[in-house]
mmCIF file as gemmi writes it, N, C-alpha and C atoms, coordinates in Angstrom:
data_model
loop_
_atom_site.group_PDB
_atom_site.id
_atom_site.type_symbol
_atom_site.label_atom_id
_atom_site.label_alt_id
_atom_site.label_comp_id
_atom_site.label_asym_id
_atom_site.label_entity_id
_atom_site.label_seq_id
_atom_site.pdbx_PDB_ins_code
_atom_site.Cartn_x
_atom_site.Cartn_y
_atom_site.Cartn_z
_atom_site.occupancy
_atom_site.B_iso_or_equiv
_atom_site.pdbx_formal_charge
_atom_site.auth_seq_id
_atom_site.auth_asym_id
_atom_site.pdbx_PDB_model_num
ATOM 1 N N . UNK Axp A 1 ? 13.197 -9.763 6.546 1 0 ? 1 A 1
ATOM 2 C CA . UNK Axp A 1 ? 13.166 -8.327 6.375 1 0 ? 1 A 1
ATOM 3 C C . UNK Axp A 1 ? 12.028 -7.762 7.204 1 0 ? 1 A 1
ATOM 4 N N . UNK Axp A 2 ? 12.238 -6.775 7.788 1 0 ? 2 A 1
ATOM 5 C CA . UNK Axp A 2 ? 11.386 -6.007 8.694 1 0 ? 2 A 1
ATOM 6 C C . UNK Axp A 2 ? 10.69 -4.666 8.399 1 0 ? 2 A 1
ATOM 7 N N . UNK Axp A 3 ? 9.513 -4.174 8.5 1 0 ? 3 A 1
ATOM 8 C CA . UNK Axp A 3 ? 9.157 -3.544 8.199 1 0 ? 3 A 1
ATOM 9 C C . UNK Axp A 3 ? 9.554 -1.977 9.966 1 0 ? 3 A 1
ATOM 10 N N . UNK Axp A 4 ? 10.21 -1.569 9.371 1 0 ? 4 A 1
ATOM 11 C CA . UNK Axp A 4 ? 10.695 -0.095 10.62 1 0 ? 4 A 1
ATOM 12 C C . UNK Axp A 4 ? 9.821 1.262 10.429 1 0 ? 4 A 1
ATOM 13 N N . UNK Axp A 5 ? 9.142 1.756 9.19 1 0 ? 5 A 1
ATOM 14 C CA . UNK Axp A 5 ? 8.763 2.819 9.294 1 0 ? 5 A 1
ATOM 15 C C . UNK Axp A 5 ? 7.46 2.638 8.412 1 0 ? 5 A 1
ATOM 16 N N . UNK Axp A 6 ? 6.344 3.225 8.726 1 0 ? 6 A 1
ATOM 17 C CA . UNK Axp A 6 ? 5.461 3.692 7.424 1 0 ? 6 A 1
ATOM 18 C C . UNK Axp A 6 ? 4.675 5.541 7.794 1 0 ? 6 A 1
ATOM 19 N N . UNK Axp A 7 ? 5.198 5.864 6.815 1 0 ? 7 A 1
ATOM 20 C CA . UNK Axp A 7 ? 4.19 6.822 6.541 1 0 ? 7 A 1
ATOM 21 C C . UNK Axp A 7 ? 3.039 6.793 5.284 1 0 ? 7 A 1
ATOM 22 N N . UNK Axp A 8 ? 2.247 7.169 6.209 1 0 ? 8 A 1
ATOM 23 C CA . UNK Axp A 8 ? 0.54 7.258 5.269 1 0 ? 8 A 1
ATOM 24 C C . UNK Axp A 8 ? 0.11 8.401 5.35 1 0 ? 8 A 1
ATOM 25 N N . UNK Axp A 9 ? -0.55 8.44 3.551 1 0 ? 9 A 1
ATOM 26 C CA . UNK Axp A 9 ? -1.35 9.708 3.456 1 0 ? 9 A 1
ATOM 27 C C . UNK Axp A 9 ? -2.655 9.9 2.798 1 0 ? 9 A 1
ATOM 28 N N . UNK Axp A 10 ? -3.405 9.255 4.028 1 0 ? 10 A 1
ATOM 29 C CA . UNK Axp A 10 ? -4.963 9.186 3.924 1 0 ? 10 A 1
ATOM 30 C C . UNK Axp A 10 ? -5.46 10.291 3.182 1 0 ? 10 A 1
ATOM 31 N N . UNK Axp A 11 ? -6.23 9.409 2.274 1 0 ? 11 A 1
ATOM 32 C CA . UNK Axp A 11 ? -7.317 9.836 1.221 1 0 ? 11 A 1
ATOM 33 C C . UNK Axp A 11 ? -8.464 9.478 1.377 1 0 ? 11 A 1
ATOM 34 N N . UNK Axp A 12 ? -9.661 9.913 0.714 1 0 ? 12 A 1
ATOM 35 C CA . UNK Axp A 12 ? -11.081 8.89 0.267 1 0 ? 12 A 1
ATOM 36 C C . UNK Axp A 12 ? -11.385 8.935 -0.769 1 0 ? 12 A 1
ATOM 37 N N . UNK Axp A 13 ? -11.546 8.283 -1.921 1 0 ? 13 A 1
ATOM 38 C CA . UNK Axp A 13 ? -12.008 8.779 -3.166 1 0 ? 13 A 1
ATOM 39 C C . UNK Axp A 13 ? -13.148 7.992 -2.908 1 0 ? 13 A 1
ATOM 40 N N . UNK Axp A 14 ? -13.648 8.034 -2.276 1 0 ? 14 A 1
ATOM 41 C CA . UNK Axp A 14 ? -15.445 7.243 -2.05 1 0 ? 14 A 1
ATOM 42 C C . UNK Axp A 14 ? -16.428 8.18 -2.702 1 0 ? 14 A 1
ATOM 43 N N . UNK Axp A 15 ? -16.109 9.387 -2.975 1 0 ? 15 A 1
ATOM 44 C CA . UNK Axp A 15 ? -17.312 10.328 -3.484 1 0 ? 15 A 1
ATOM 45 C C . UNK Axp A 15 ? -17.227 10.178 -5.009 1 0 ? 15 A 1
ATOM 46 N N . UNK Axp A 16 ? -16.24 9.996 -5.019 1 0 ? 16 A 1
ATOM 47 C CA . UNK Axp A 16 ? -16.339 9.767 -7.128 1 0 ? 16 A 1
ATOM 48 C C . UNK Axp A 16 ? -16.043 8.44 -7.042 1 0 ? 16 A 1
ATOM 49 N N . UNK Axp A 17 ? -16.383 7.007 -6.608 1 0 ? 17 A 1
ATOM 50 C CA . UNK Axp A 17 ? -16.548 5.965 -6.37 1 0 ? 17 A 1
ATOM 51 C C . UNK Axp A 17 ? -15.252 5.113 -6.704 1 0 ? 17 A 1
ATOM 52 N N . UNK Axp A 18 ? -14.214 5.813 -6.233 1 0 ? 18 A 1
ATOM 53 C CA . UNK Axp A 18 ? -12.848 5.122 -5.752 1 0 ? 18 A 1
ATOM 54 C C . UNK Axp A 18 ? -12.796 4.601 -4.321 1 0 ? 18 A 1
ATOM 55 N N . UNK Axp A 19 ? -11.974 3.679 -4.659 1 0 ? 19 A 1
ATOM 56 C CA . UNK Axp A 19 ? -11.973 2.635 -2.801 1 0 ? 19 A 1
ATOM 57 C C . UNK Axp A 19 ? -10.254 2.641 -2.754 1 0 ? 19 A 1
ATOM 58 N N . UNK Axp A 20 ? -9.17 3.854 -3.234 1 0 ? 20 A 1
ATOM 59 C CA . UNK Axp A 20 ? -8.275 4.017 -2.328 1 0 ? 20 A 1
ATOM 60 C C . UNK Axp A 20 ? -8.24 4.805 -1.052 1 0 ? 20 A 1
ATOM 61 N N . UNK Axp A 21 ? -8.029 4.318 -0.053 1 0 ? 21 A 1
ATOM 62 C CA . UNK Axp A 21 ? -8.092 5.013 0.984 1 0 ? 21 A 1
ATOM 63 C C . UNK Axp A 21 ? -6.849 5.716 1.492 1 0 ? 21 A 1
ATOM 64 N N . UNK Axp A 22 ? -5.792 5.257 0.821 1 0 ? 22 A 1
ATOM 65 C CA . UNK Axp A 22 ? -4.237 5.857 1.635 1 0 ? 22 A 1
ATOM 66 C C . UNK Axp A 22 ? -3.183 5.776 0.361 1 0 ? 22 A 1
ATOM 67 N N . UNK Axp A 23 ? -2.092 6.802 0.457 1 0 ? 23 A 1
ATOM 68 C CA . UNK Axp A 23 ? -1.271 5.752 0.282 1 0 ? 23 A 1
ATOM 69 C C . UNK Axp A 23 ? 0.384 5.75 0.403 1 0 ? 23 A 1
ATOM 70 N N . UNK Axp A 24 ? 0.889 4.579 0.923 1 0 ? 24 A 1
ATOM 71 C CA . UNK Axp A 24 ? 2.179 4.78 2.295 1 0 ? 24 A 1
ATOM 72 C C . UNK Axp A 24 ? 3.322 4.955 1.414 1 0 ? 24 A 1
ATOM 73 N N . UNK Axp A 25 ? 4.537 5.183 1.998 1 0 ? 25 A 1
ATOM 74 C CA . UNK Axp A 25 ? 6.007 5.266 1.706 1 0 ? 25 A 1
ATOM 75 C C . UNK Axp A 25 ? 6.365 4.342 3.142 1 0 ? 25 A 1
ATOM 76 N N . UNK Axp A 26 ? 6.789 3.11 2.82 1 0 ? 26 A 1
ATOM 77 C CA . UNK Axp A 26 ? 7.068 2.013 3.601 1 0 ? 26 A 1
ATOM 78 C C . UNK Axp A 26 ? 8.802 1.892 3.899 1 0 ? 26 A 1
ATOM 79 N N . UNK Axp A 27 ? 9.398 1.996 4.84 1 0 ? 27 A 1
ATOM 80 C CA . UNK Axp A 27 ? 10.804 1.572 4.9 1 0 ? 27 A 1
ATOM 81 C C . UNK Axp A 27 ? 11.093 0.322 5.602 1 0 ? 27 A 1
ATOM 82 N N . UNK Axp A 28 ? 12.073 -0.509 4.765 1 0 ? 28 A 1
ATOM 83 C CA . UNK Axp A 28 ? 12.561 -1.736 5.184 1 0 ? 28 A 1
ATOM 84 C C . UNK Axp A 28 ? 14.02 -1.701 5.738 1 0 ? 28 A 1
ATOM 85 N N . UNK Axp A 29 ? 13.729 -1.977 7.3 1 0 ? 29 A 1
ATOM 86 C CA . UNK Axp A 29 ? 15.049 -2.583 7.985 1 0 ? 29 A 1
ATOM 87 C C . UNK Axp A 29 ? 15.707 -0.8 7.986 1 0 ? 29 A 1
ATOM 88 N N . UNK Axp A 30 ? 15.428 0.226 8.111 1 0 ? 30 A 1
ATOM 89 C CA . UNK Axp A 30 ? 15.601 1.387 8.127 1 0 ? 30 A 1
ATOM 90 C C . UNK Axp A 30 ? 17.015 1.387 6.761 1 0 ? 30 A 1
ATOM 91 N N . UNK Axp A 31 ? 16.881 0.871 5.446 1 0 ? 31 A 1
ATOM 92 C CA . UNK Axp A 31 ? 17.218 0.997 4.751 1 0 ? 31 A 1
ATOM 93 C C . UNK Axp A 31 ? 17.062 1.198 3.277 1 0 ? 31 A 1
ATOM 94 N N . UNK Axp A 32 ? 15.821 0.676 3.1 1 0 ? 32 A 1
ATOM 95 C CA . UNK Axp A 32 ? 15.334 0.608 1.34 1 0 ? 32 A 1
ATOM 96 C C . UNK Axp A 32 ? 14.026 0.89 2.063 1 0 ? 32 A 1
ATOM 97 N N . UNK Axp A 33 ? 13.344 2.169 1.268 1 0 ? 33 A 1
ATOM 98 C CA . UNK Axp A 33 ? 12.133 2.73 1.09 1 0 ? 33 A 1
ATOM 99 C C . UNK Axp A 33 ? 10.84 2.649 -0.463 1 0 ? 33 A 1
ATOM 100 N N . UNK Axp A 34 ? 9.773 1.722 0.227 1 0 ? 34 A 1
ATOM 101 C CA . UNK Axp A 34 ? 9.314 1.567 -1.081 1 0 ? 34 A 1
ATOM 102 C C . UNK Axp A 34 ? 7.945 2.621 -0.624 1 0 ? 34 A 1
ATOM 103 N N . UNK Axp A 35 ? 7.948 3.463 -1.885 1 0 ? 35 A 1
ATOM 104 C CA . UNK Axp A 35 ? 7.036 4.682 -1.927 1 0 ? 35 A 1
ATOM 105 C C . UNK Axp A 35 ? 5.773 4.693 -3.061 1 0 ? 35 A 1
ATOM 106 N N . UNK Axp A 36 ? 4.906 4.594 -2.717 1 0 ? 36 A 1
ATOM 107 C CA . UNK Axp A 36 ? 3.719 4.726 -3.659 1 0 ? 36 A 1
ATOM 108 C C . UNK Axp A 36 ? 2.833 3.633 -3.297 1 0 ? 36 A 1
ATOM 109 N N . UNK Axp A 37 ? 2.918 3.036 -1.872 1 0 ? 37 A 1
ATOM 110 C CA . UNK Axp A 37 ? 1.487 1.975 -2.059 1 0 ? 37 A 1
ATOM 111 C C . UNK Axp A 37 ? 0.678 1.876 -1.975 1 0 ? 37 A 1
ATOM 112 N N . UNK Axp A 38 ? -0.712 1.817 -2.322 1 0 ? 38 A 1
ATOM 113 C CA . UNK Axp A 38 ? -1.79 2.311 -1.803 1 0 ? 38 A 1
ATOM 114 C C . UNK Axp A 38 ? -2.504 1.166 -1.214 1 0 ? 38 A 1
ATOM 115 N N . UNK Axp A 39 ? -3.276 1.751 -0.396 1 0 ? 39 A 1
ATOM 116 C CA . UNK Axp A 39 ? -4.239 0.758 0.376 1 0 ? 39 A 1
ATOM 117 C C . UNK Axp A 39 ? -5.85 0.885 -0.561 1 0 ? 39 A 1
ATOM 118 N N . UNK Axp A 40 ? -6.23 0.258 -0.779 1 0 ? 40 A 1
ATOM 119 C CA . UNK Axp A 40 ? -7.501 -0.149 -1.309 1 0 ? 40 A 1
ATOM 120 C C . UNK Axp A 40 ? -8.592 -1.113 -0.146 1 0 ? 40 A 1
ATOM 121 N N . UNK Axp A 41 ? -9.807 -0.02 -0.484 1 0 ? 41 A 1
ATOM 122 C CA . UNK Axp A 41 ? -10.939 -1.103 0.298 1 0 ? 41 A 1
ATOM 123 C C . UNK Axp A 41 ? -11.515 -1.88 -1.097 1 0 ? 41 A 1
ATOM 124 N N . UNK Axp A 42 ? -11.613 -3.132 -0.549 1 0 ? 42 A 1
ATOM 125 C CA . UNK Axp A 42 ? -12.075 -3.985 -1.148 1 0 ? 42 A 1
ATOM 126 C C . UNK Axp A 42 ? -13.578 -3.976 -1.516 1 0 ? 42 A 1
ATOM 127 N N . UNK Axp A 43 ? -14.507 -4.275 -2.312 1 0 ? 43 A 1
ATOM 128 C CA . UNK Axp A 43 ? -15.881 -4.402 -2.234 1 0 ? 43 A 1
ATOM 129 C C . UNK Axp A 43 ? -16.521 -5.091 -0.845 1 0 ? 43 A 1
ATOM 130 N N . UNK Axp A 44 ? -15.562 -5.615 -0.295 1 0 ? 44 A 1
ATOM 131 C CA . UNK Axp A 44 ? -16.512 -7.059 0.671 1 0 ? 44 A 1
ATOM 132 C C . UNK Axp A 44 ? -15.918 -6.185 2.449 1 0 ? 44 A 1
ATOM 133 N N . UNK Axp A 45 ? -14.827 -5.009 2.058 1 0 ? 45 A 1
ATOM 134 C CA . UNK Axp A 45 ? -14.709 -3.787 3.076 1 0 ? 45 A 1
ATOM 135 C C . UNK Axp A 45 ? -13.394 -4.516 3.41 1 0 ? 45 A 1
ATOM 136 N N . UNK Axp A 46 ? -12.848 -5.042 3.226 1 0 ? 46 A 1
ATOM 137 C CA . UNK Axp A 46 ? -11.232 -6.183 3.056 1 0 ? 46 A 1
ATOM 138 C C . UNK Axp A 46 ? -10.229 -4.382 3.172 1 0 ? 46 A 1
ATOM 139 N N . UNK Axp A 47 ? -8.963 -4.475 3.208 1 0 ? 47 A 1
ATOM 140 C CA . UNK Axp A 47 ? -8.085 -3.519 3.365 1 0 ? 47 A 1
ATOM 141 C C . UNK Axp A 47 ? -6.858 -4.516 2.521 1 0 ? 47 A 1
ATOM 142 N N . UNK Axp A 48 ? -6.459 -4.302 1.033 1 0 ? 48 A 1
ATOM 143 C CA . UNK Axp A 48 ? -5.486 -4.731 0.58 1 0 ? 48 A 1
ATOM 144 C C . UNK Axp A 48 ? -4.338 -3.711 0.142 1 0 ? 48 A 1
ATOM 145 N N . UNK Axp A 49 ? -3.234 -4.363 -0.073 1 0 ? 49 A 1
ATOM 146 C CA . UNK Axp A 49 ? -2.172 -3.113 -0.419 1 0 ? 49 A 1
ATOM 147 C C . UNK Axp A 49 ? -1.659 -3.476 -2.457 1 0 ? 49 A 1
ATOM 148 N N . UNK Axp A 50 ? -1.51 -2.722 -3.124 1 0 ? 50 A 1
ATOM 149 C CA . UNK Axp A 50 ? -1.266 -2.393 -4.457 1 0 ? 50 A 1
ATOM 150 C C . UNK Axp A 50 ? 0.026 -1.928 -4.704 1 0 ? 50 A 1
ATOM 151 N N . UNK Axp A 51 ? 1.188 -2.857 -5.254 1 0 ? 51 A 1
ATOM 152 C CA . UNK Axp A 51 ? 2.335 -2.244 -5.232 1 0 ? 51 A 1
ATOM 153 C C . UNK Axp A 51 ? 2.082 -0.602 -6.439 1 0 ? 51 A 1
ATOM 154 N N . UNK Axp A 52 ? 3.264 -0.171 -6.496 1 0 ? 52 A 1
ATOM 155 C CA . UNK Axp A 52 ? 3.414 0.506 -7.524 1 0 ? 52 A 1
ATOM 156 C C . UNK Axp A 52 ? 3.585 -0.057 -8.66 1 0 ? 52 A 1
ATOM 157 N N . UNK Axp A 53 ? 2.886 0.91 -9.731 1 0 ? 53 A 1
ATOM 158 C CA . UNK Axp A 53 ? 2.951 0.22 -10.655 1 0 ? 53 A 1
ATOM 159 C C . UNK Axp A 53 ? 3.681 2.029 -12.232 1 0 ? 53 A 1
ATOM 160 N N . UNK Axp A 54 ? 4.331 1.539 -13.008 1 0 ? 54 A 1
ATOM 161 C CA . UNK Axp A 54 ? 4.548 2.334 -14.057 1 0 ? 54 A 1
ATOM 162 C C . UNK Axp A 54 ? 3.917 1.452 -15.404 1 0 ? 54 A 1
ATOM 163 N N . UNK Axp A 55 ? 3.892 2.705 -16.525 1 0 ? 55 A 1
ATOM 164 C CA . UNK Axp A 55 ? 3.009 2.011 -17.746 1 0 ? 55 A 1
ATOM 165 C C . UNK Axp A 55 ? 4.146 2.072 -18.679 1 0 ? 55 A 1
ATOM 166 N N . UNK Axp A 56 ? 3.866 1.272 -19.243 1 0 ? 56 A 1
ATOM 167 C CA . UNK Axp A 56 ? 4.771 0.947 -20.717 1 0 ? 56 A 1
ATOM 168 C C . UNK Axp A 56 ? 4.482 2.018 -21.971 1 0 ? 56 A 1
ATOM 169 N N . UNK Axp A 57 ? 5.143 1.921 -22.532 1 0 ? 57 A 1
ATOM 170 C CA . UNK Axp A 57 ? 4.875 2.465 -23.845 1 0 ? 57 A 1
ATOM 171 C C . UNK Axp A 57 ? 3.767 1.996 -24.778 1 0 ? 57 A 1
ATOM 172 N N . UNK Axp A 58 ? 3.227 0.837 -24.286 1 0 ? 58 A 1
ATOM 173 C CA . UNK Axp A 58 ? 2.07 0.254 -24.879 1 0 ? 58 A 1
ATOM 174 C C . UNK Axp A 58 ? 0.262 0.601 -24.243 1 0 ? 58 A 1
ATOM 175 N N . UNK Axp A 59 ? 1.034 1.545 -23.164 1 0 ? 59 A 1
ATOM 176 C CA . UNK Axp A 59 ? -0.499 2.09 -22.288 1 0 ? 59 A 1
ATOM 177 C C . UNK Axp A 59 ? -0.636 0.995 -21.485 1 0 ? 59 A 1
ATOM 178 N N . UNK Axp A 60 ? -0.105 -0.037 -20.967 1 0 ? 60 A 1
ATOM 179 C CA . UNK Axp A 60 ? 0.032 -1.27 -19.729 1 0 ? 60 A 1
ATOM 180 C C . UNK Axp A 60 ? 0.65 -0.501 -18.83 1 0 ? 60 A 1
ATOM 181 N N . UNK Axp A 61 ? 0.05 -1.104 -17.502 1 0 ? 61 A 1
ATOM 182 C CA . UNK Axp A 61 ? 0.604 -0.89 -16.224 1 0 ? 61 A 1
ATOM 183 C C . UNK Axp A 61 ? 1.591 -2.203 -15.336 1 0 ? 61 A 1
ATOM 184 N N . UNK Axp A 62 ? 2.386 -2.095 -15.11 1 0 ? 62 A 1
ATOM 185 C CA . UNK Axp A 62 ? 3.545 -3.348 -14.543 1 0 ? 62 A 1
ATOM 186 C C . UNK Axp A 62 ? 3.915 -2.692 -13.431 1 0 ? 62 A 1
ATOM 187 N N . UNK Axp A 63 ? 3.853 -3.966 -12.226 1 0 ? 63 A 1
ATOM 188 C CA . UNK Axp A 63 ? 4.349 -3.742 -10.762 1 0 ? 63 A 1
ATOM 189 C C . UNK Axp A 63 ? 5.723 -2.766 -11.154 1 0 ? 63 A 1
ATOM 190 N N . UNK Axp A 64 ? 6.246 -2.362 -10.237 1 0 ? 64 A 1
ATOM 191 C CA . UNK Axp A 64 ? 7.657 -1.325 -9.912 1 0 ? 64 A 1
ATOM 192 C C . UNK Axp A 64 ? 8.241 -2.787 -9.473 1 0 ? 64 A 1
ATOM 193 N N . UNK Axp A 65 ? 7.873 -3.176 -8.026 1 0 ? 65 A 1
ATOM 194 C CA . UNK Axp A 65 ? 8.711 -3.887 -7.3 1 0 ? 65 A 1
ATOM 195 C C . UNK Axp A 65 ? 7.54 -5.397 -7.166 1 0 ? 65 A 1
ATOM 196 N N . UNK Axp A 66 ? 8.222 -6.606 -6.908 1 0 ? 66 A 1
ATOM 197 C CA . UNK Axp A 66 ? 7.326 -8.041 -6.899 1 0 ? 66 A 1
ATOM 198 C C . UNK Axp A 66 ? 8.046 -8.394 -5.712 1 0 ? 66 A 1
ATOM 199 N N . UNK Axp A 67 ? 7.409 -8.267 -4.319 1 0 ? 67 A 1
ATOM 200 C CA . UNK Axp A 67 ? 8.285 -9.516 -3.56 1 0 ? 67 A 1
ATOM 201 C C . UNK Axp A 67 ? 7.534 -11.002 -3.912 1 0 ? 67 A 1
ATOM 202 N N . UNK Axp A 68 ? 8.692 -11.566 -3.776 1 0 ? 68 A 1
ATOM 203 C CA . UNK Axp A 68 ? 8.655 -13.269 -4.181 1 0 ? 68 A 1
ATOM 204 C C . UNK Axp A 68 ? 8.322 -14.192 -3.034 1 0 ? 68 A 1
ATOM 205 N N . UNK Axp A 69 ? 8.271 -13.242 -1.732 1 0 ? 69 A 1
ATOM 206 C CA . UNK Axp A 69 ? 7.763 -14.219 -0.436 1 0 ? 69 A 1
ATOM 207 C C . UNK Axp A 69 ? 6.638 -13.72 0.156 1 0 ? 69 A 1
ATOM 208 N N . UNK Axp A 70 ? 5.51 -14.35 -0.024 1 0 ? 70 A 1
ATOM 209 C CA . UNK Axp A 70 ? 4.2 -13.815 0.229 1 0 ? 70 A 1
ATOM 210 C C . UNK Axp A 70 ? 4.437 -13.52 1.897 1 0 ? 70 A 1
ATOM 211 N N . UNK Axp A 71 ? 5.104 -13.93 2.987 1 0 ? 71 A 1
ATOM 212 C CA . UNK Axp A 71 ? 5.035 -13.673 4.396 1 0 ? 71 A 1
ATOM 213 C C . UNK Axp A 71 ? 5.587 -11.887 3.985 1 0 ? 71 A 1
ATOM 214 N N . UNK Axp A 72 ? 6.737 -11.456 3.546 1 0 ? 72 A 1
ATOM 215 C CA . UNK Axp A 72 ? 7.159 -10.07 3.075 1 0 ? 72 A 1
ATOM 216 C C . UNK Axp A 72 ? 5.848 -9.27 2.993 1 0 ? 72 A 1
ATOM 217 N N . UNK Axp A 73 ? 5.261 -9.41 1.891 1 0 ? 73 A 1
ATOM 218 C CA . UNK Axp A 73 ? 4.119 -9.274 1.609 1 0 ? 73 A 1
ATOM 219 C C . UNK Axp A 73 ? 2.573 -9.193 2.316 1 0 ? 73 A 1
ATOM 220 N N . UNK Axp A 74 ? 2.65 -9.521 3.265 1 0 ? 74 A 1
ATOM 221 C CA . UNK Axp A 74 ? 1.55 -9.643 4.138 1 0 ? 74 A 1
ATOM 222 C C . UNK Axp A 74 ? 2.406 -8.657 5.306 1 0 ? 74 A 1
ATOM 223 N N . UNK Axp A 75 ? 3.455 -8.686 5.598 1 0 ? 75 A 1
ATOM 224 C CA . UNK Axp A 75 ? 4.24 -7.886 6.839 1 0 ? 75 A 1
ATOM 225 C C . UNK Axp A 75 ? 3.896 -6.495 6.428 1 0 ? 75 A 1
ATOM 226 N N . UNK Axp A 76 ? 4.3 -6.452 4.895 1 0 ? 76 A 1
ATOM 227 C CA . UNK Axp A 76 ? 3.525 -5.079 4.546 1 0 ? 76 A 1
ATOM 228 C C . UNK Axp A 76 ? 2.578 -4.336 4.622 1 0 ? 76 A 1
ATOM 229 N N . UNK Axp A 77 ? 1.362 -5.224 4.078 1 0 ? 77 A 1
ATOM 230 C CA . UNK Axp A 77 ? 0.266 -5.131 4.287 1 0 ? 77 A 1
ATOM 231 C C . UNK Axp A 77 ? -0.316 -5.107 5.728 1 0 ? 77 A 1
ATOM 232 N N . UNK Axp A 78 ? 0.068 -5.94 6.445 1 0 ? 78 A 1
ATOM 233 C CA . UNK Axp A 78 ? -0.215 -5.561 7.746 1 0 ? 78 A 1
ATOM 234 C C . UNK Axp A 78 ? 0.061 -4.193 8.399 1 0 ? 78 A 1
ATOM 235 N N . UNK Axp A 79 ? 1.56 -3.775 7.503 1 0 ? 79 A 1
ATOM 236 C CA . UNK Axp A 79 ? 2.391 -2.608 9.044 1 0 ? 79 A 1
ATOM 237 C C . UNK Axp A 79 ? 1.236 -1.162 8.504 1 0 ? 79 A 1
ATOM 238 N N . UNK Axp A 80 ? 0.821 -1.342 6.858 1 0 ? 80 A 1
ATOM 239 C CA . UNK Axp A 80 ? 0.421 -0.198 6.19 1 0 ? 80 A 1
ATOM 240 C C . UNK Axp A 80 ? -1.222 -0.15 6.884 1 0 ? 80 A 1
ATOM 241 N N . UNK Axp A 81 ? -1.546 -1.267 6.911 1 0 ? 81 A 1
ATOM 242 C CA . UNK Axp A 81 ? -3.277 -1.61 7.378 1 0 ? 81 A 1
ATOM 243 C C . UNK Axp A 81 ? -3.205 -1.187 9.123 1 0 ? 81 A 1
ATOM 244 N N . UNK Axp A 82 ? -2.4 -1.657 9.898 1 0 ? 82 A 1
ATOM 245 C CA . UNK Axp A 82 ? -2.694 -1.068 11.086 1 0 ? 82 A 1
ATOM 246 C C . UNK Axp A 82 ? -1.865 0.391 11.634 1 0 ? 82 A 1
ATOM 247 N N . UNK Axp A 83 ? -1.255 0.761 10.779 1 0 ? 83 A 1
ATOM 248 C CA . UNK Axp A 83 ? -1.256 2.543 10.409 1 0 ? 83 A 1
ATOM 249 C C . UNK Axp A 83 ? -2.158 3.299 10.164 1 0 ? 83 A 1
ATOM 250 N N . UNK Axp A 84 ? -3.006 2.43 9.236 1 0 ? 84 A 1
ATOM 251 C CA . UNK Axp A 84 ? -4.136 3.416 8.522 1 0 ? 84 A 1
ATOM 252 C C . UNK Axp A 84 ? -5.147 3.095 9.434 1 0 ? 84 A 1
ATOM 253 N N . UNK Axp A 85 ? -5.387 2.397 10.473 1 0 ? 85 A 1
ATOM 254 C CA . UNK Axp A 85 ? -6.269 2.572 11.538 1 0 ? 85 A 1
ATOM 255 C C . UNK Axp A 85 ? -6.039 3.097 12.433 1 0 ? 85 A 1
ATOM 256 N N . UNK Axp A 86 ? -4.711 3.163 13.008 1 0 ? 86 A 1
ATOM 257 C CA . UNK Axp A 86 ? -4.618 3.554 13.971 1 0 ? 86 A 1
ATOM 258 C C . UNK Axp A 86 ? -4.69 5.465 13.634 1 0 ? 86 A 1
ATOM 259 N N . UNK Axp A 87 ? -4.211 6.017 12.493 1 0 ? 87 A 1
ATOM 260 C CA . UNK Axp A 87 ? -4.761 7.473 12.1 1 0 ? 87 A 1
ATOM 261 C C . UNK Axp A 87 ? -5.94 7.991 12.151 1 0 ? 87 A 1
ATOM 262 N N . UNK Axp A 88 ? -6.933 6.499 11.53 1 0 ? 88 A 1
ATOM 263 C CA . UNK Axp A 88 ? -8.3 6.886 11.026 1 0 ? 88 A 1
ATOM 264 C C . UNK Axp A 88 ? -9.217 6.38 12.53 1 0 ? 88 A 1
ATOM 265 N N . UNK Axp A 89 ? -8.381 6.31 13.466 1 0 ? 89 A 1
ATOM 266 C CA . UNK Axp A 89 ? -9.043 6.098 15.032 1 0 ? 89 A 1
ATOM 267 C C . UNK Axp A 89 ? -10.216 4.986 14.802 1 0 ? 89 A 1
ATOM 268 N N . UNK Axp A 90 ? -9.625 3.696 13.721 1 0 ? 90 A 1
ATOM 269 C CA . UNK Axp A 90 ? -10.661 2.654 13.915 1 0 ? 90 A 1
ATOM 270 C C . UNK Axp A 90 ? -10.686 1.289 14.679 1 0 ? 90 A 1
């Protein structure tokens, strides 16, 4: 599966001491769109991605979507991480 589109919508919550910096609506294979991911800086300045997540009726938060093949998963993270640089001219 291929990653064809991302749009990002850079944030900073660095002033009230949040480390999301973005966050994308990703399309796969110009067919299934996964929307809500955010990019997070890491403490150590790392760039990871956070699926979506909804809460239960118990006040828990659970992924939306799990891919099961970490290479998927990193394609993501990659297409969303060098988006958000190439916007933020780094």
């Amino acid at each position: 599966m291929k990653v064809t589109d991302v749009k990002l919508y850079p944030f900073d919550t660095s002033s009230i001491g949040g480390r999301v910096r973005a966050v994308a609506d990703v399309v796969i294979e110009d067919t299934f769109i996964i929307k809500g991911i955010n990019l997070i800086e890491s403490k150590h300045g790392g760039l990871f991605i956070s699926s979506p997540k909804k809460s239960t009726p118990k006040g828990d938060f659970v992924e939306i979507i799990q891919p099961i093949d970490n290479s998927f998963t990193e394609a993501v993270r990659r297409a969303v991480v060098d988006k958000y640089k190439e916007m933020m001219n780094l």
